[in-house]
C-alpha positions in Angstrom: 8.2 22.3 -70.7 8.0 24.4 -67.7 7.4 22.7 -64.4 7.9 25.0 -61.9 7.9 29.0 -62.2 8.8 30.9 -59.3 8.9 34.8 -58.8 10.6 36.9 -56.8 7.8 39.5 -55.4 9.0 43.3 -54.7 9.3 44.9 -58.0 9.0 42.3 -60.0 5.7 40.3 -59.3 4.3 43.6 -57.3 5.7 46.6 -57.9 7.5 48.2 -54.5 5.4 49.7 -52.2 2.2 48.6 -53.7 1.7 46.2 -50.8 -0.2 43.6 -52.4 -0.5 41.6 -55.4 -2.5 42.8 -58.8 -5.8 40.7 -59.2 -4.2 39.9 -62.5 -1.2 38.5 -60.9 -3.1 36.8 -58.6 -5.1 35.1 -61.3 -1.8 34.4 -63.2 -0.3 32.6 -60.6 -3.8 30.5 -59.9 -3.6 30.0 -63.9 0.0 28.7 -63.8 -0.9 26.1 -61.1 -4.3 24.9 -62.9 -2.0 24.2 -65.7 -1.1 20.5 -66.0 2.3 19.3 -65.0 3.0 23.4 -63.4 4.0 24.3 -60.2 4.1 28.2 -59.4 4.5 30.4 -56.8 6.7 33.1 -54.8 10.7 32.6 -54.4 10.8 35.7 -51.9 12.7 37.5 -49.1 10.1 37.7 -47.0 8.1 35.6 -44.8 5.5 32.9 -45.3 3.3 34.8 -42.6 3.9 38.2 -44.9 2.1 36.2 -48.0 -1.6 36.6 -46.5 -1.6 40.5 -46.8 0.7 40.1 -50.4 -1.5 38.1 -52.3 -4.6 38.7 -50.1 -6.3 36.4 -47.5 -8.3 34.8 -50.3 -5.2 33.6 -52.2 -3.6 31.3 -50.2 -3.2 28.9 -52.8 -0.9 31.2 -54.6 2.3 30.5 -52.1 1.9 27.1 -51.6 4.7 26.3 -53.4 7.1 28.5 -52.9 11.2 29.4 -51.4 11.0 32.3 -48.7 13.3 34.5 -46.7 15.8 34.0 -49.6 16.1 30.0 -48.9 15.9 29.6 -45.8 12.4 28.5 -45.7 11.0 26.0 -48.6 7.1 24.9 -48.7 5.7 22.1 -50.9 1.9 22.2 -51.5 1.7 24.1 -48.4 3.7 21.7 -46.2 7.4 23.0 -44.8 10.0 20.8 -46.0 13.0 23.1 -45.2 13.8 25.8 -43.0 16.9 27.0 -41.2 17.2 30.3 -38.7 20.5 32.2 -38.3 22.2 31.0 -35.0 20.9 33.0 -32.0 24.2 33.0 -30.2 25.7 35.2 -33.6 22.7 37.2 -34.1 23.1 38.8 -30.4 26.5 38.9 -31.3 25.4 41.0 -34.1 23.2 43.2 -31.9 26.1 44.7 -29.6 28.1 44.9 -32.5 25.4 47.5 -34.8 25.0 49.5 -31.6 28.8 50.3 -31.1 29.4 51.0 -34.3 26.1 53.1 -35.5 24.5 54.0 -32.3 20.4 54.1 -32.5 20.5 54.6 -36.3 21.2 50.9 -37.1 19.6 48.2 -35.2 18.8 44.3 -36.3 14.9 43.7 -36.8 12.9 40.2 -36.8 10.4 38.9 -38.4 8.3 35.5 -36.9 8.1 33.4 -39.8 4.4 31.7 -39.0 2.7 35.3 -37.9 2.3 39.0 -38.5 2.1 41.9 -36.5 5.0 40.6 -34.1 8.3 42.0 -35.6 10.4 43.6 -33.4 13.7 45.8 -33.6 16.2 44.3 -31.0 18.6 46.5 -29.5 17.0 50.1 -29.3 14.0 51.4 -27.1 10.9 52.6 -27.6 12.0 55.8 -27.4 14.7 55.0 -30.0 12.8 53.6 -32.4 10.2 56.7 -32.4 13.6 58.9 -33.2 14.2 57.3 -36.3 10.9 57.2 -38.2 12.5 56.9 -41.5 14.2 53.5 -40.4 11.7 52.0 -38.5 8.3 53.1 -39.5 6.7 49.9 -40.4 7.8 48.6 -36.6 6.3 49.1 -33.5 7.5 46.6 -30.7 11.4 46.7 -29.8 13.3 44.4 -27.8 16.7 43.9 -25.8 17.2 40.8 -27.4 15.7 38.2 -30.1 12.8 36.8 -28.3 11.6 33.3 -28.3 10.0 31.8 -31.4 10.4 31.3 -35.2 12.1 34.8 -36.1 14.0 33.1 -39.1 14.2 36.2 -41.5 16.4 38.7 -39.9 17.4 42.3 -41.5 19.6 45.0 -40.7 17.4 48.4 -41.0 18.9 52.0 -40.7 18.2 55.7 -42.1 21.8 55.7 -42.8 22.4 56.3 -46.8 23.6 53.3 -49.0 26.5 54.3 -49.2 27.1 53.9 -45.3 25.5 50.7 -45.2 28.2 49.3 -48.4 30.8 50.1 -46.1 29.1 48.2 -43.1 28.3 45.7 -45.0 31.7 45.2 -45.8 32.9 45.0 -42.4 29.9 42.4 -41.2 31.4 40.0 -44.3 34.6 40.5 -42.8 33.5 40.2 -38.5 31.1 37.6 -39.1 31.9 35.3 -41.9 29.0 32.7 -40.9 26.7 35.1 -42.4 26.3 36.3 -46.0 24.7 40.0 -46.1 22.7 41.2 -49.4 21.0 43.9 -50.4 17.0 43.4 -51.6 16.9 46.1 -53.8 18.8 48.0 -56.0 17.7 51.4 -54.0 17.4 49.8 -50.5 19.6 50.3 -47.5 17.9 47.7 -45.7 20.3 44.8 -45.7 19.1 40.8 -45.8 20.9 38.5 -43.3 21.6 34.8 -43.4 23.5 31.5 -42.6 26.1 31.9 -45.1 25.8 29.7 -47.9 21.7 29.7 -47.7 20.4 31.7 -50.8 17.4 31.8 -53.2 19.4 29.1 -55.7 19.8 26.5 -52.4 16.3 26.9 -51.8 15.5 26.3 -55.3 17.8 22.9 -55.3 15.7 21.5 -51.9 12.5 22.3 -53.9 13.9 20.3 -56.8 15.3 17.7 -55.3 11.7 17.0 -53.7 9.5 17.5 -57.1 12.3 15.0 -58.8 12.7 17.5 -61.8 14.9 19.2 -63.9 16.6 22.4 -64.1 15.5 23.0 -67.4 12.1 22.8 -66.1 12.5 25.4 -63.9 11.6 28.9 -64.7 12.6 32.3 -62.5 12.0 35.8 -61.9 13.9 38.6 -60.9 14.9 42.1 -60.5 18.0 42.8 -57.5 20.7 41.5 -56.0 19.6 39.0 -53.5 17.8 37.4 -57.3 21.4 36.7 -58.9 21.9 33.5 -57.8 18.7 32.3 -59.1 19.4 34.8 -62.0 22.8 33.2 -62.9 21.9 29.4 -61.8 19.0 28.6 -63.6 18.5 28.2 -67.8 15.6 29.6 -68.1 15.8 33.0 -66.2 14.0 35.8 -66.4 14.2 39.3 -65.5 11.9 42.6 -65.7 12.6 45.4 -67.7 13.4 47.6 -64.1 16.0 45.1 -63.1 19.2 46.2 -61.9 21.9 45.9 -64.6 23.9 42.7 -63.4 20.3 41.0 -63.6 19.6 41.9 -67.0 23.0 41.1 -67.9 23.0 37.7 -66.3 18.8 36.7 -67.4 18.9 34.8 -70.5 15.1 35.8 -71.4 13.8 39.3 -70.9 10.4 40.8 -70.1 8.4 44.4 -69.3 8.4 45.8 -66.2 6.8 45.3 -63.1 4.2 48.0 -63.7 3.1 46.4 -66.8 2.4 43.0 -65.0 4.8 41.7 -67.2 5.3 38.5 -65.0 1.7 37.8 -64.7 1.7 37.8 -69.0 4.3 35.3 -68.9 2.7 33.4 -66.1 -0.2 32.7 -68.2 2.3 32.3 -71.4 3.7 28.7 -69.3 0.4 27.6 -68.5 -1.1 28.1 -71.8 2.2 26.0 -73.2 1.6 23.2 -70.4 -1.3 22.2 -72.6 0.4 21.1 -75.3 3.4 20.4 -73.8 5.5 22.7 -75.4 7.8 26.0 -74.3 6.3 29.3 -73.4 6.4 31.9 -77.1 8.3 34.2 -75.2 10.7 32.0 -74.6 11.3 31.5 -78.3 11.7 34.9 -79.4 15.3 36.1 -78.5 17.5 33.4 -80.1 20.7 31.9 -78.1 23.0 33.4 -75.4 25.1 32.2 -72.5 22.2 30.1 -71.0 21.2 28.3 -73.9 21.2 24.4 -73.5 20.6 21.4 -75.8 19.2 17.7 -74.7 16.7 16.7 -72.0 16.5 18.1 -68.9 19.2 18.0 -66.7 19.3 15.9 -63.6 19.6 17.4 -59.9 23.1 15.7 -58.8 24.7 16.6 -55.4 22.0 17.6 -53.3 21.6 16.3 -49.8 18.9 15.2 -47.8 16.1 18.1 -47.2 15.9 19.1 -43.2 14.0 21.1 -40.4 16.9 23.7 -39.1 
């Protein structure tokens, strides 16, 4: 049985740039947590603050539960029980750095986990930031550096091609190993930033560790890159039909696309099984592959002791 399904949002929950949640997602997720024994609810990039416009301000009870900021924040029935920010003293360090080596194009933005309307690009002007519309459209407050507060998601945003921002990405990895740089999308040349080592899968483990279950009991969704760890960690993983290829090779169970609301189908798929019990159909329908398990649920070993960062 299922006992905790988390999605990933952006283009596989909600399809990208739709802005919000379908009301049949919505309901598929409320579903999923009326179901006995089921837990459900975002395992994200973004922000616990950027839930209220994604589900709507009358869906709160959809990301209760949920891993954020790719695993560097973890709620439990809509308490915080995890959350770690890049350090400040690298992420200025970081700053400088993106402006010597791309100018205005490139700058580092921050989101404040608890509230919206108060993201900021650090390290270009006002005047910069209305150069480069493409890069920083959705931003209207700039800053000289990080200011004070919860900004623990932290991006890199340019209107550089993806191509350009493969080959910074390659030198970041190399001039600052304490972070781990991935991309959100397959298209994207926005690039994710964290404490290295924090991913989706480590949030995952803290959430686990707290609800005592297994990961057979887990279920996930996903569709890009910063999904893989998920993706290749957990049995019973899931990706949409528009997933990048390494996803699709690496889910063992495989679903529509994002457009179809495919998620929200097998949302209501695990809470219809919680009532008896038993595994979701569509689950049962593609036979064995590299996932495949036998036996009970497997315990959570080797996890430490959950803390506020």
């Amino acid at each position: 049985m299922i006992k905790l399904a988390l999605s990933d949002l952006d283009n596989t929950l909600i399809p990208y740039g739709q802005g919000r949640a379908s009301d049949a997602a919505i309901a598929a997720v409320r579903a999923a947590n009326a179901a006995p024994g089921v837990l459900a609810g975002p395992i994200s990039g973004r922000t616990v603050a950027m839930m209220s416009w994604m589900f709507e301000n009358d869906a709160a009870d959809c990301f209760q539960t949920g891993v954020f900021v790719n695993g560097q924040v973890v709620r439990l029935r809509g308490r915080v029980i995890y959350q770690e920010a890049p350090a400040r003293e690298s992420l200025e360090r970081l700053v400088a750095y993106l402006r010597e080596r791309d100018g205005e194009r490139t700058a580092l933005t921050a989101y404040e986990n608890n509230s919206v309307n108060v993201d900021v690009v650090v390290g270009i002007t006002d005047k910069e930031l209305a150069r480069h519309p493409k890069a920083f459209h959705a931003f209207r407050r700039t800053s000289a550096h990080i200011p004070a507060g919860t900004y623990v998601k932290n991006n890199i945003h340019s209107d550089h091609s993806r191509a350009h921002m493969e080959a910074l990405r390659r030198d970041l990895a190399h001039d600052f190993p304490e972070f781990d740089f991935v991309f959100p999308s397959a298209t994207s040349s926005t690039l994710d930033i964290l404490p290295v080592g924090i991913s989706k899968m480590s949030g995952l483990t803290v959430l686990m560790d707290q609800l005592g279950i297994g990961i057979n009991e887990v279920c996930v969704f996903g569709d890009s890159e910063n999904d893989l760890a998920i993706i290749e960690g957990v049995p019973n993983s899931v990706a949409v039909s528009n997933a990048a290829p390494e996803v699709v090779a690496a889910a063992r169970w495989h679903i529509g696309a994002v457009t179809e609301d495919a998620v929200a189908k097998a949302l209501l798929d695990i809470a219809d099984a919680a009532r008896t019990a038993d595994m979701p159909a569509f689950m049962r329908e593609e036979g064995e592959d590299r996932h495949a398990t036998s036996g009970a649920a497997a315990p959570i070993t080797g996890v430490g002791p959950t803390h506020m960062g």
